[in-house]
C-alpha positions in Angstrom: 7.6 41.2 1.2 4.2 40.2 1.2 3.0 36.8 2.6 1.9 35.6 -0.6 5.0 36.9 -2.2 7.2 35.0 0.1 5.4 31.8 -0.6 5.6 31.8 -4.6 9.2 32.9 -4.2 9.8 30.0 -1.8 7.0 27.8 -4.4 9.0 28.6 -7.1 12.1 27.2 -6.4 10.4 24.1 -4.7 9.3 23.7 -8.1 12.4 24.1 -10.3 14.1 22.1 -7.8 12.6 19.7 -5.5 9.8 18.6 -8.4 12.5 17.6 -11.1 14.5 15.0 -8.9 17.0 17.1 -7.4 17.8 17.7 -4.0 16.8 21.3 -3.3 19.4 24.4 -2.9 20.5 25.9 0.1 18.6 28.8 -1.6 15.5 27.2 -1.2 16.2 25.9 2.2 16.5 29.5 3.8 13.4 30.6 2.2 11.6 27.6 3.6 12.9 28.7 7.0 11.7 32.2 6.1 8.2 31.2 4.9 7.8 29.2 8.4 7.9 33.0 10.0 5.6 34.5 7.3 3.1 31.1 7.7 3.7 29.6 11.6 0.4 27.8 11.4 1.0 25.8 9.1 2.7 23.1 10.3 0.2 22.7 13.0 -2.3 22.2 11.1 -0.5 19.2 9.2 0.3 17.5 12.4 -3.6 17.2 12.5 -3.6 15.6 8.9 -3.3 12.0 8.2 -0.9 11.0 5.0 -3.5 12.0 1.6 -2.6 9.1 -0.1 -2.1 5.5 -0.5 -0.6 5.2 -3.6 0.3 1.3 -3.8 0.1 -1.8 -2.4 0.9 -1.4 1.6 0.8 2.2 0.9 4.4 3.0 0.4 7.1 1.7 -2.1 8.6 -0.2 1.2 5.0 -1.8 2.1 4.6 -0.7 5.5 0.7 -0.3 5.1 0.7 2.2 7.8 -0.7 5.8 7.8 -1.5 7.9 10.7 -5.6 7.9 11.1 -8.1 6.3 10.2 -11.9 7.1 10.3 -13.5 8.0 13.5 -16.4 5.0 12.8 -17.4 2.4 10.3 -20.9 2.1 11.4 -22.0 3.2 7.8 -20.5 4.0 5.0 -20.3 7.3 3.4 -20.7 5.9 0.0 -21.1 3.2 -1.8 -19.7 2.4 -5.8 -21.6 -0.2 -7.4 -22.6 0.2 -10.8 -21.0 1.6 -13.9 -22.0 4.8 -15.9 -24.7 2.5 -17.9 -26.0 0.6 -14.5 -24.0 -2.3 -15.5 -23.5 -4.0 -12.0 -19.6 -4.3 -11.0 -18.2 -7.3 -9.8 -14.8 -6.6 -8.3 -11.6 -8.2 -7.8 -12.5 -9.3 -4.2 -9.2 -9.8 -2.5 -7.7 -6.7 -5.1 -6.2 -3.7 -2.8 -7.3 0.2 -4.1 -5.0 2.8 -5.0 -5.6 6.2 -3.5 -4.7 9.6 -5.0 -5.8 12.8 -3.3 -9.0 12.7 -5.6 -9.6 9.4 -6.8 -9.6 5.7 -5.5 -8.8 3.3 -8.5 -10.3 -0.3 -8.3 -10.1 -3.1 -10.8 -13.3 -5.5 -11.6 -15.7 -6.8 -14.2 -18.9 -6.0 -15.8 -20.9 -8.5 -18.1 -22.4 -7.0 -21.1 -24.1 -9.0 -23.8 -23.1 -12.4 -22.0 -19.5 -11.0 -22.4 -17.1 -10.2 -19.5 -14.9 -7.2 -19.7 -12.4 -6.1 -17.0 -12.1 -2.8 -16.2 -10.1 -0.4 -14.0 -12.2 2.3 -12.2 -11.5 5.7 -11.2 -13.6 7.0 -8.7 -14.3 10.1 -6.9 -13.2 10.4 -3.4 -15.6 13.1 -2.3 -18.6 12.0 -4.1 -18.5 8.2 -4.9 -19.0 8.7 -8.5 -17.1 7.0 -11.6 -14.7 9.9 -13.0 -13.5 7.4 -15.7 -13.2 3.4 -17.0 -10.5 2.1 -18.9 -10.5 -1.6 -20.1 -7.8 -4.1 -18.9 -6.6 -7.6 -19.9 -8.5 -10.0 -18.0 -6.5 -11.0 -14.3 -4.9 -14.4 -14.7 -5.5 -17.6 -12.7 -8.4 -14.9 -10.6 -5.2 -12.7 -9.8 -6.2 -10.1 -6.9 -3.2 -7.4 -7.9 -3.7 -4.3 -6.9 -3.6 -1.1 -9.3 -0.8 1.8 -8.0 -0.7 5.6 -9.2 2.6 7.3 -9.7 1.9 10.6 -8.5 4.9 12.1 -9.8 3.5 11.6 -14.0 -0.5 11.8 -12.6 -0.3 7.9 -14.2 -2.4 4.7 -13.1 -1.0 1.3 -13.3 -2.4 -1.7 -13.2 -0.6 -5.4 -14.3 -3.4 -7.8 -15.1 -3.0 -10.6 -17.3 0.2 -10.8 -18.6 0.2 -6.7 -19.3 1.4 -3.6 -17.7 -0.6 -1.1 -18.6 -0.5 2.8 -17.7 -3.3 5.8 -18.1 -3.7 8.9 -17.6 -5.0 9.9 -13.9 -7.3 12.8 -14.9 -8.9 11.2 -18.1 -8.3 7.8 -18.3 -6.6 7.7 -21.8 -3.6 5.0 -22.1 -0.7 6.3 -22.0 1.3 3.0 -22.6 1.1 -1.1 -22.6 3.7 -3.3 -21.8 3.1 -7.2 -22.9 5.1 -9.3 -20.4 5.9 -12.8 -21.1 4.3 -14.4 -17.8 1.1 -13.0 -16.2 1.2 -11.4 -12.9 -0.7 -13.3 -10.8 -1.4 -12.1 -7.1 1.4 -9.5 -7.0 1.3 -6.2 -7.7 3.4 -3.7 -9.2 6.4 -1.8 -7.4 6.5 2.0 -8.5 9.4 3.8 -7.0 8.1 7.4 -7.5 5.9 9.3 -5.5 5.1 10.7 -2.0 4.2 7.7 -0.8 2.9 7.6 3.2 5.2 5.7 5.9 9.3 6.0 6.0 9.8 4.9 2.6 8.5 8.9 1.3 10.4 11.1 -1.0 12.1 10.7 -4.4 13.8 7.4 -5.2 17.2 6.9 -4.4 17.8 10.0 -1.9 16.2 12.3 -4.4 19.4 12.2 -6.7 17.5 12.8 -9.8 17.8 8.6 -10.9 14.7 7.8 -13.2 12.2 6.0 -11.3 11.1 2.4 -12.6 8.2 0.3 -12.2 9.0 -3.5 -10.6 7.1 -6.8 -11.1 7.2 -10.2 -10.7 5.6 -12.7 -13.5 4.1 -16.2 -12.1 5.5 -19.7 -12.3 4.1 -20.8 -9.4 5.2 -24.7 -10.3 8.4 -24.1 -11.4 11.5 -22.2 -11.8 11.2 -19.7 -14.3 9.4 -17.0 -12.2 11.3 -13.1 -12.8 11.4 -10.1 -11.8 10.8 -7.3 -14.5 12.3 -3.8 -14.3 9.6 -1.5 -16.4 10.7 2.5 -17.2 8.2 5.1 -16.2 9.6 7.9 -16.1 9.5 10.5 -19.6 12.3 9.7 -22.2 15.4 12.2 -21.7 18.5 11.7 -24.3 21.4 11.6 -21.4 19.5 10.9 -17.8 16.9 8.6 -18.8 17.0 7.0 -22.9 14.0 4.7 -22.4 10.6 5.6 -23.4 8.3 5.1 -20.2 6.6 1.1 -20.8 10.1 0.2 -21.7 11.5 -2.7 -20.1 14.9 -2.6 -18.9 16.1 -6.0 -17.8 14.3 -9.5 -16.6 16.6 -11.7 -13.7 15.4 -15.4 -12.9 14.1 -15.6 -9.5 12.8 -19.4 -9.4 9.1 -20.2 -8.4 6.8 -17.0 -8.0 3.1 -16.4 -7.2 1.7 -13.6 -5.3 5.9 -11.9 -4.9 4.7 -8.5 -4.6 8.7 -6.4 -4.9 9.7 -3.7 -1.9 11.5 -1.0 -2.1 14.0 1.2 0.5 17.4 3.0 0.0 17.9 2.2 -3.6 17.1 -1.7 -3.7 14.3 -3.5 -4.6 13.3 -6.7 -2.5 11.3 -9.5 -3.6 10.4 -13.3 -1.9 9.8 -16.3 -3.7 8.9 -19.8 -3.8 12.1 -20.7 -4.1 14.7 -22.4 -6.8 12.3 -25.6 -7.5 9.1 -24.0 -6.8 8.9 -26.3 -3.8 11.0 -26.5 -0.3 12.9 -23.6 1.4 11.8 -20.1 -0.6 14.3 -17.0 -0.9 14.5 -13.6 -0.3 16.8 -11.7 -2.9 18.1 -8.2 -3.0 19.0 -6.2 -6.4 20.5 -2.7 -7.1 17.2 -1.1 -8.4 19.3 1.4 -10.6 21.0 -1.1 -12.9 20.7 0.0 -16.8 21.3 -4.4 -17.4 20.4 -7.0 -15.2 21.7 -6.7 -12.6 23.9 -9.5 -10.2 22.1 -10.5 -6.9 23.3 -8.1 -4.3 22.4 -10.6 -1.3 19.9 -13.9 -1.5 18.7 -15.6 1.8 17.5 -19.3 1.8 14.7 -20.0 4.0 15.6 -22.0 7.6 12.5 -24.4 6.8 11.3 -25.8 3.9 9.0 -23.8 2.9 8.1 -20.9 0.2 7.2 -17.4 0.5 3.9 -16.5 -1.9 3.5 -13.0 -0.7 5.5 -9.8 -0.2 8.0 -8.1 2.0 7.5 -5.2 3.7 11.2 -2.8 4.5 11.2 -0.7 7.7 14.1 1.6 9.0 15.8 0.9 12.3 14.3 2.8 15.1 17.9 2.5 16.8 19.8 5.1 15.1 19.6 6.9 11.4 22.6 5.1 9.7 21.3 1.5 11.0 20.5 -1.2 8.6 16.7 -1.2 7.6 14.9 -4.6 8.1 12.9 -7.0 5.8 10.2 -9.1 7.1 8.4 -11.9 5.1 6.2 -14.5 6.5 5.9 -18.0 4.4 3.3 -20.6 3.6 3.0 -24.2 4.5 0.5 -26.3 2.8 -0.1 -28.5 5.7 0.1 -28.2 9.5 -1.3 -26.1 12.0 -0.8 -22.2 12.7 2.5 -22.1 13.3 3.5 -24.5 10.6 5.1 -21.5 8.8 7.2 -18.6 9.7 8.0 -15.2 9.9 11.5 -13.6 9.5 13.5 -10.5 9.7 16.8 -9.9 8.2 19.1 -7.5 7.5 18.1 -5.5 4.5 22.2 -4.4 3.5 23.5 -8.2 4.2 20.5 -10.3 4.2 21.4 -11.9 7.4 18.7 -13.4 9.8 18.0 -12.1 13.0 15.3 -14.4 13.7 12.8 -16.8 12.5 9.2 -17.9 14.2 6.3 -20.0 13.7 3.3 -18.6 12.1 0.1 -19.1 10.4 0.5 -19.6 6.7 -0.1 -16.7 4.3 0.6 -14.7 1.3 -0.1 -11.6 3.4 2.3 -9.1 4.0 3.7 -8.2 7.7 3.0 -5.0 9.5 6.2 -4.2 11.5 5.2 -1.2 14.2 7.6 1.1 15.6 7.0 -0.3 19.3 8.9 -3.9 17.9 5.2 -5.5 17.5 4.7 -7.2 13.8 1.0 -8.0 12.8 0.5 -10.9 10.5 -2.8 -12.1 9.2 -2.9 -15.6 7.6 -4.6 -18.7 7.7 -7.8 -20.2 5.9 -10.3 -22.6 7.1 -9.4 -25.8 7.0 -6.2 -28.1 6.3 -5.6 -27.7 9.7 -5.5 -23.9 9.9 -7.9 -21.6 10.5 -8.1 -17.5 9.8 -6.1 -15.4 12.1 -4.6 -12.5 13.6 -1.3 -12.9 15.1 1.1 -10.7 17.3 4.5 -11.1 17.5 6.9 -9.0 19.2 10.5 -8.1 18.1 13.2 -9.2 21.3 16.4 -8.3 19.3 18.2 -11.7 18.4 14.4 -13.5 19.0 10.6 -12.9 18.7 8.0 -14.0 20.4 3.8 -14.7 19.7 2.4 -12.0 21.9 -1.3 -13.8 20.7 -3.1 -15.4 17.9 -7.3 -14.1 17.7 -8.2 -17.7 16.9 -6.6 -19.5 20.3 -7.3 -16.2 22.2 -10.9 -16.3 21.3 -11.9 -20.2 21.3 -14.5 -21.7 23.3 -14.2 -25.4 22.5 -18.3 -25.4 23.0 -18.6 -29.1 22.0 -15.7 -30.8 23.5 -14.2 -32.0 20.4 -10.5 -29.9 20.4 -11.0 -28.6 17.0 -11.4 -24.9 16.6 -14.7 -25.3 14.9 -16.3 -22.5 13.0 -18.4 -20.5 15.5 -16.2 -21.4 18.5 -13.7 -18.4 18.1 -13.7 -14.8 15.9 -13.1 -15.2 12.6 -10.6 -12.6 11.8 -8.0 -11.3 8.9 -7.4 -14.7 6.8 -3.8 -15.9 4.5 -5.4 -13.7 1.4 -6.2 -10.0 3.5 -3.8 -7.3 3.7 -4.9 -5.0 7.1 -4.0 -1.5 7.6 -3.0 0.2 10.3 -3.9 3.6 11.8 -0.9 4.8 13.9 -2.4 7.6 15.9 -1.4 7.5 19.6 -4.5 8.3 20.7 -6.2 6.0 18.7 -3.9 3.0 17.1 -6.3 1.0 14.9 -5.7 -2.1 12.9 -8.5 -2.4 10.1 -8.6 -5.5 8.4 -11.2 -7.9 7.0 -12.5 -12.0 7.7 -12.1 -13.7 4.8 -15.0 -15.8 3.3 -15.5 -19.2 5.7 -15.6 -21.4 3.0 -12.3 -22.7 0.9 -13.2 -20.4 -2.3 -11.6 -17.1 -0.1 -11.1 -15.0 -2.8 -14.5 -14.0 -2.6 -14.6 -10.4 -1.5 -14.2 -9.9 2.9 -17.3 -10.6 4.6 -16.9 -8.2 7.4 -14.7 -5.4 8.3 -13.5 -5.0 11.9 -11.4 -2.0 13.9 -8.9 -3.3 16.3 -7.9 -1.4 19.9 -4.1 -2.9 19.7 -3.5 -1.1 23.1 -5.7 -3.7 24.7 -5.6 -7.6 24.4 -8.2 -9.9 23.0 -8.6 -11.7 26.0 -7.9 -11.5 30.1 -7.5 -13.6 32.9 -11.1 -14.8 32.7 -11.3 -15.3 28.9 -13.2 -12.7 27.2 -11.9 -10.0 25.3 -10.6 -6.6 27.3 -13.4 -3.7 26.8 -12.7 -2.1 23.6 -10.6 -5.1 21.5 -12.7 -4.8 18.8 -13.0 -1.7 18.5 -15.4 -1.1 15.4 -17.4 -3.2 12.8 -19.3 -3.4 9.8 -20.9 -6.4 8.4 -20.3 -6.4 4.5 -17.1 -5.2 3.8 -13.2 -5.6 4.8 -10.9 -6.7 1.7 -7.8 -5.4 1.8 -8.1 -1.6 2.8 -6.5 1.5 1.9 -6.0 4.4 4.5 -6.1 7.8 3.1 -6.5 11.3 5.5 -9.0 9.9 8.1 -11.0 8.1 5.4 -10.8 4.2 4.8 -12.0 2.4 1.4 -12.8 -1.6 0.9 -14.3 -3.8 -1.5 -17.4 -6.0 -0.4 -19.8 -7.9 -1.3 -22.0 -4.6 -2.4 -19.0 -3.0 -4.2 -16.7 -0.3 -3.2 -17.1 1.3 0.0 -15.7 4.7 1.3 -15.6 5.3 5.0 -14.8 9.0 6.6 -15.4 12.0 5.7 -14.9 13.6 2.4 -11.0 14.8 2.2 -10.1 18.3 1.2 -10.4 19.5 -2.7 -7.2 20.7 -3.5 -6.8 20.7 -7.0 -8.4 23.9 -6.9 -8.0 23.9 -10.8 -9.2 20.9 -11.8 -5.7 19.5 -13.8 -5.7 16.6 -11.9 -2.4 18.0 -9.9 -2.3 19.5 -6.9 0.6 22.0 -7.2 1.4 25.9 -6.4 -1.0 27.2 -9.6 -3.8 25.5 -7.2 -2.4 28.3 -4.9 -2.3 31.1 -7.4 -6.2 29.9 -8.9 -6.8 30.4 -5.7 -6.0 34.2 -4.7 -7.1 35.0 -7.8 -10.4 34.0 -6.8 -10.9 31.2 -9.6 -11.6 27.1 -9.7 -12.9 25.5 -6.5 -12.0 27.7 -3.6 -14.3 25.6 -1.6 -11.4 23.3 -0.1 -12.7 22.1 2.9 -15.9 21.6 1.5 -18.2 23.5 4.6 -20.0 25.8 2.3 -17.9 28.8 2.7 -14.6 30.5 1.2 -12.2 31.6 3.7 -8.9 31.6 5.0 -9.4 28.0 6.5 -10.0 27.1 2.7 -6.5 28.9 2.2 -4.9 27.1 5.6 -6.0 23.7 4.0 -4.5 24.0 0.6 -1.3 25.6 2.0 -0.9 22.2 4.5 -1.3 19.9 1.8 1.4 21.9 -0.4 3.7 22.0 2.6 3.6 18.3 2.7 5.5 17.5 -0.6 7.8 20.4 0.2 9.0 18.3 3.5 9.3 15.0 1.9 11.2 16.8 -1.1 13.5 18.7 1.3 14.2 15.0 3.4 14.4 13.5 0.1 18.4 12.8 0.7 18.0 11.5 3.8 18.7 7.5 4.5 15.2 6.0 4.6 
């Protein structure tokens, strides 16, 4: 059997079985092993490939806004998105994460034509910078920074802004559905179970056990009690697995006070934080079944040991320890008054909800970055009120953590005397309203993150965009900073950033910026999927056999394409594997 033979045989049944939901036949399993003879490149050259995509919030349905590279320098950017189609100027959403598909980075903003404002989701062009498509939204509520998502099983885009859901087509831009809520969204953005998303959380929903996949979101009462969490179908209507048309919503629970509760997902149950049952005092972390047909009954809820309320999201990791371990959930809260460690940050058990610690921190509606050494990165804090931005580092002991360093204390030089962290006396770094990203390479581990604007308005778009070394410290026995701390930066960018193959994408003050170089064109076609008749366009000697973009058609074009195919084929075949 030829080699391309053995790979459409073995594509074939990857795509009758591993595509619709369903965990893939022994069948399929030994012609994987026998395509691995025919094809033992290929996995090499996928080890040297970072994660494609960063489909949602934190980049994964379990918000672990990891990846595994990042770009080799920020010195300048590679493009930069500013102005529409008409050369109407575009303001966007300045805290507002991206959503990343292989070939397009979707970002929500404004233009202002004939004195009127109009907000707008953009879909841009990875490779080139230019607008593929615009589609109009409702306008964000209360200056809500959500962030748009892409399921990647349906090629969909989603964005909640306003009080509305709203889903379009990835390739064109057409709607595809809307969704009316009876809240808006404010700060949070949505949960989509689908989709190869990058960190442990990859892989169909629910082991891969063909469940219909859902979209999750939380609607603001950020002064009261009537906050909810909304369970939205997205998956196509079928009469016996899934009766729901997708934009149907299945079921509203009460959570109390919400603002900013962006939901997580891992082994079947969504996780969400909120303010708590009054809106003020001790906030709550709740656990539902996220297969229920109904509403479902709470599964586990954990009070928070101080009295205050969590107004960001939680972010579910695995245990390193052993494969049938309970994951973990880690939230950090946010106190209105105090210094930076006025609020805190806590781990529980994500099958009980019991604590295993709780520690001071800055206050923030950020999200924690837990790494697999036991470190968890925080960034929180705004200028004033007794806080000021930060980075803090805390490391996981077990039963106890502990602050490893904060970039503010680490970094002050109290110039006048006066024992105030005055602006100018330390770095200004990450800030209570900046998610960072990290780049998990060994030989290059790189947090990216953003400083907030230095004035109390910080929803203002980052005002600079920094690369942190966290193999070395910010300071030393004599003060300063270990050669190499800050690894990278670029003045003029920094909010919230998305990780996608080596390339890295932020909003700032000049608009959308792309870092990197360009990824690989795989959709050979041009469909909008990339899929095995990207493979067979291919060899046939049709579409855009270009992939690796150097000017020349060869078998490195072929290598390419085949790596990024193999990719879904291992998170499909994992796909019933405890996250």
């Amino acid at each position: 059997m030829s080699a391309l033979a053995s790979f459409i045989k073995f594509s074939d049944l990857f795509r009758s079985f591993g595509r619709g939901g369903g965990a893939l036949p022994r069948a399929a399993s030994l012609v994987s092993i026998a395509f691995l003879t025919v094809f033992p490149g290929i996995f090499a050259i996928r080890s040297t490939l970072a994660s494609p995509e960063w489909p949602q919030f934190g980049g994964s349905r379990g918000r672990v806004s990891n990846n595994d590279a990042g770009p080799a320098s920020i010195s300048s950017p590679t493009w930069t998105f500013a102005s529409d189609t008409s050369g109407n100027a575009i303001r966007f959403v300045g805290q507002s994460g991206l959503a990343v598909s292989r070939d397009v980075v979707l970002a929500a903003g404004s233009i202002t034509v004939a004195s009127q404002r109009q907000f707008k989701l953009w879909a841009i062009d990875r490779r080139t910078g230019l607008q593929r498509w615009a589609a109009l939204i409702a306008a964000p509520a209360f200056d809500s920074w959500s962030s748009p998502a892409i399921d990647l099983r349906t090629n969909t885009a989603v964005v909640a802004s306003g009080s509305v859901v709203a889903a379009f087509d990835l390739t064109s831009g057409a709607t595809k559905w809307q969704t009316t809520l009876a809240a808006p969204i404010v700060n949070a953005s949505p949960l989509l179970t689908s989709g190869h998303g990058v960190g442990p959380q990859g892989g169909q929903w629910n082991g891969g056990l063909g469940i219909a996949n859902r979209i999750f979101v939380t609607e603001y009462d950020g002064f009261g009690t009537d906050g909810s969490l909304t369970c939205i179908n997205s998956d196509p209507y079928h009469a016996a697995a899934n009766p729901h048309q997708p934009g149907a919503v299945l079921w509203s629970v009460p959570i109390g006070g919400s603002s900013g509760n962006t939901p997580a997902f891992s082994g079947g149950m969504v996780y969400v934080a909120t303010l708590g049952r009054s809106g003020f005092g001790a906030g709550q972390i709740l656990a539902f079944r996220a297969d229920a047909a109904i509403a479902p009954d709470l599964v586990w809820a954990f009070d928070n040991v101080i009295e205050e309320g969590f107004f960001g999201g939680v972010c579910v990791v695995p245990s390193s320890n052993a494969a049938n371990a309970p994951a973990s959930v880690f939230a950090a809260s946010y106190a209105f008054s105090g210094a930076r460690t006025s609020s805190n940050l806590v781990k529980l058990d994500a099958s009980t909800g019991a604590l295993r610690w709780s520690i001071g921190c800055n206050r923030t509606s950020a999200t924690p970055i837990a790494l697999a050494d036991g470190r968890i990165i925080l960034s929180g804090g705004i200028r004033g009120f007794g806080s000021v931005p930060t980075i803090q580092v805390f490391k996981d002991q077990g039963t106890f953590a502990t602050l490893l360093w904060d970039s503010a204390a680490a970094t002050w030089v109290d110039t006048n005397g006066n024992g105030t962290m005055d602006l100018g006396e330390y770095t200004v770094l990450g800030g209570w309203s900046m998610q960072p990203a990290f780049a998990s390479s060994p030989a290059a581990p790189r947090l990216f993150l953003g400083a907030i604007s230095t004035n109390l308005a910080s929803t203002a778009a980052c005002t600079d965009l920094y690369a942190i070394d966290t193999s070395k410290l910010p300071f030393n026995t004599g003060g300063a900073a270990q050669p190499g701390y800050l690894a990278m930066h670029y003045v003029g960018a920094g909010s919230t950033p998305a990780l996608a193959d080596a390339n890295l994408y932020t909003i700032g003050a000049a608009g959308l910026l792309a870092f990197g170089p360009p990824p690989p064109r795989c959709d050979v076609n041009s469909d909008g999927v990339v899929d095995i008749e990207d493979l067979y366009s291919w060899f046939r000697g049709t579409g855009l056999r270009d992939v690796n973009i150097d000017g020349s058609v060869n078998d490195t074009d072929r290598a390419v394409l085949e790596a990024e195919l193999r990719r879904d084929e291992i998170v499909d075949m994992n796909a019933g594997r405890r996250p």
